[in-house]
N, C-alpha and C positions, 0 to 999 in steps of 0.2 A: 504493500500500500504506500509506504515513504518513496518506493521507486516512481511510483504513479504520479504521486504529487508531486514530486519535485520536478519530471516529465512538464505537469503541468502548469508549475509556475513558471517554467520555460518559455511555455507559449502564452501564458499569460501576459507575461514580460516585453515578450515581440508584441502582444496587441495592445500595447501600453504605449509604444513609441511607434510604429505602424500605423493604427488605426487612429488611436486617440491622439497622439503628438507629445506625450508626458516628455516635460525635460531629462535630461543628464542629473540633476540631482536630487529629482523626484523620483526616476527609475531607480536610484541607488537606496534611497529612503525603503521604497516598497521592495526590493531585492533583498537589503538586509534584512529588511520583517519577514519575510518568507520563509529564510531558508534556517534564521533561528529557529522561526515557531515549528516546523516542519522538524526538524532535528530534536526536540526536549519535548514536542506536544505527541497525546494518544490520538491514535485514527480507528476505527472499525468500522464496520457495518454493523447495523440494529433494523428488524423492522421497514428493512428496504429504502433506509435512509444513510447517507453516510455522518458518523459520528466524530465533529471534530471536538476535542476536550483540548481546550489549549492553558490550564490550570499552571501546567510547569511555567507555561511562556512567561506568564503573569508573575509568576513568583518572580521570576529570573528579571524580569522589566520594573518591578515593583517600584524600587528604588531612583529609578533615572526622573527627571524632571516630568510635568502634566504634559506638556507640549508633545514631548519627545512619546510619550506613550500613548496618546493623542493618534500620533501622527503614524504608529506600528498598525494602533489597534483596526483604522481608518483601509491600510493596503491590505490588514485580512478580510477586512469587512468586503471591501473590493474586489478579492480573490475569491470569495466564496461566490459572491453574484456573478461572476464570471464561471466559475465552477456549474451553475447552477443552470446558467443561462448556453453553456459548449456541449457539458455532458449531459444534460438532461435529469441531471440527482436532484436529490431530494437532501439536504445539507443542513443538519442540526449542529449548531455552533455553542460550545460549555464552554463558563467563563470568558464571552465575547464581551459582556458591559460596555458599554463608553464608559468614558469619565470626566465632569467637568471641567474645563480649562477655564482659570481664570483670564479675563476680558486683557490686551495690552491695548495700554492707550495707544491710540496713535500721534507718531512725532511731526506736528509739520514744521513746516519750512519758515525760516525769519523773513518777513517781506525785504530786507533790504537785501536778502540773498537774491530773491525773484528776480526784485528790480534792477539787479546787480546783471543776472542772465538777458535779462528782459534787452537792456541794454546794448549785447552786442550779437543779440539773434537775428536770424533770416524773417524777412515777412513773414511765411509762411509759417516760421518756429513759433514767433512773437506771437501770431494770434492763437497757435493750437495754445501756447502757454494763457494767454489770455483768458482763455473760453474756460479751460480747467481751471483756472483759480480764481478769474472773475465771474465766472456763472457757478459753479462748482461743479461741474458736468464730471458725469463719471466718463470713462473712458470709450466704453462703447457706445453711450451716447453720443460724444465727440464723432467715433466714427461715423455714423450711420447719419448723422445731420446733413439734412438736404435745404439748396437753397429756398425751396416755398416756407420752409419753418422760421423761418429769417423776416421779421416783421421791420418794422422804422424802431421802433422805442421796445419790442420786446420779442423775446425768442420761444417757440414753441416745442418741447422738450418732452420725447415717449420713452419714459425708463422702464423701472422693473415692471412687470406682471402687467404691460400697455399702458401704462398710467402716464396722463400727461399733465406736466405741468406750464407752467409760464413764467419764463423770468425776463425779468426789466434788464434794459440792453444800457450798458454803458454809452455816453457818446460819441468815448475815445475808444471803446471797441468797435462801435459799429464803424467809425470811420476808419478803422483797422481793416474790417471787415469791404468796404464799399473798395481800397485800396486794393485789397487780395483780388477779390473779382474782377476787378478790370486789369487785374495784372496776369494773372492765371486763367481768366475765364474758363471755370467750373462751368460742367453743364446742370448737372442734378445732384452729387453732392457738394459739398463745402470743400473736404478734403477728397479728391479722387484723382485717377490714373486712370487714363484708358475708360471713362465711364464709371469705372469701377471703384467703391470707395474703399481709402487705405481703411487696413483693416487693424483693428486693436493694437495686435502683436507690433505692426508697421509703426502706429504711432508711438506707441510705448517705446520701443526703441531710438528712434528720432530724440524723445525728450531727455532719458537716461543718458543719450549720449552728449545729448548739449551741458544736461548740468554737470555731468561728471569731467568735461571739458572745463570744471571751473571750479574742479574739487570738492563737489557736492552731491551726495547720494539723495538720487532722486524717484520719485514713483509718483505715474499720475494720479494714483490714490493720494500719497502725500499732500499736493497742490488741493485737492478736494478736499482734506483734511484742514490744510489751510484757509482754504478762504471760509468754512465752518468756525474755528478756531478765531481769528481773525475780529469776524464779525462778533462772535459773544464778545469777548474780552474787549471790544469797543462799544460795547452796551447794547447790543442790536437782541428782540425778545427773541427765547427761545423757541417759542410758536414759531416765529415768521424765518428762523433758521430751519427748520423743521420740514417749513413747507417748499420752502427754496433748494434742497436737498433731495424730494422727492420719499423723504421718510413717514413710514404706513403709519407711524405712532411717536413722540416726543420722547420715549424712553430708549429709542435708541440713539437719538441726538445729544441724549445726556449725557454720551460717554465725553462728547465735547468740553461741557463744562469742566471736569476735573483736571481739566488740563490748564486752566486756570486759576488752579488754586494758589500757585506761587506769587502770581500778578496779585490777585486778591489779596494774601497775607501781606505784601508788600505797601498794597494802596492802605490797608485797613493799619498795620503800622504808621504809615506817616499820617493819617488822617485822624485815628481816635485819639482824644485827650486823654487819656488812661497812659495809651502807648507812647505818646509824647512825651506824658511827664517820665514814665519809667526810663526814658533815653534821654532825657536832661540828667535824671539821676545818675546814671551810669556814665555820663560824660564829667559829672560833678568829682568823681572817684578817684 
């Protein structure tokens, strides 16, 4: 049975970077989870089912960080539906659990860094940067934007699950914008080749490569993360973050706030007369 499986996390593996495209350091992520749990876990048959008990694995993982075990438990979860979905088994998984990972905040970017890239980009760079941090557009939004969603004063925006939103257009973007166009004349989307609009992975790469051209780890999630971030910490309500985002409920926008807690202890130090006086006393010292 371990000859079988490991056969078939072989070919799992090929349909991971084959089919589906998984990176270099995701295929190795799900390669190590396999061929540990495969090695230390029980396998049988029961009842016309095949039984995987992966008890050991767990022991053996127990210790290493959430993340990490997170991200093991996720390639068997994945192996099995792929198991289930080739050979046509019927696949009972022991000791499979998830397990919580706690939330990381996300890091964004200092504006004077943006503006710092902003600064010596291509037209073309300048506005993908623009639209990601001044609109907060997720990525594949960006991609898939067509010029009819391109209003005078505000931009028509189909995220997760078709949901559209509307956001208010800068007037130093749109003349970004009115510039690209008659420079590039796009026929139907914003950003395209050949008709065809670049596609995520295309952009993502573009922007990585600009900012790290400037010593600056970058992701167009971060820039999204930014102009959320941004906007609280400049007093803007969380509701209308919220809605500008394209987020189903305000508690996932919350994760924003705590990323201001430093600004906050800082303002609230130089501001409350409590805090004031306790720093005249200690300068008195």
């Amino acid at each position: 049975m371990k000859n079988k499986l490991q056969d078939l996390t072989d070919s799992f593996l090929d349909y991971l970077v084959d089919i589906r495209g998984y990176s270099e350091a995701t295929l190795t992520t799900y390669e190590i989870a396999l061929r540990q749990m495969i090695e230390v876990s029980h396998f049988y048959k029961e009842d016309g089912s095949l039984v995987l008990d992966i008890t050991p694995y767990r022991f053996q993982i127990a210790k290493k960080n959430k993340h990490t075990i997170a991200a093991r438990l996720t390639a068997i979860h994945s192996f099995i539906k792929y198991l289930e979905g080739q050979e046509d088994l019927r696949v009972r998984l022991i000791a499979g659990e998830s397990i919580k990972v706690p939330k990381s905040l996300p890091k964004p970017i200092e504006a004077q860094y943006i503006q710092e890239v902003l600064q010596s980009a291509t037209l073309e760079d300048k506005l993908m940067i623009s639209l990601l941090y001044g609109l907060g557009l997720r990525i594949t939004e960006l991609s898939t934007l067509q010029l009819s969603q391109i209003q005078q004063e505000w931009v028509q925006v189909r995220g997760k699950g078709n949901k559209v939103r509307e956001l208010p257009l800068l007037s130093s973007i749109r003349e970004l914008i009115e510039i690209y166009i008659a420079t590039y004349t796009p026929k139907k989307y914003l950003f395209e080749k050949g008709n065809v609009p670049l596609n995520s992975a295309q952009l993502r790469y573009k922007l990585t490569k600009l900012f790290k051209s400037h010593g600056i780890k970058a992701t167009p999630h971060q820039l999204r993360h930014s102009f959320a971030t941004h906007l609280l910490n400049e007093g803007a309500r969380i509701a209308d973050v919220s809605e500008l985002l394209g987020h189903t409920t305000m508690a996932t926008t919350q994760v924003y706030t705590k990323l201001g807690t430093s600004k906050k202890m800082n303002e609230y130090m130089k501001a409350h007369p409590l805090a004031q006086q306790t720093s005249k006393d200690s300068s008195k010292e």
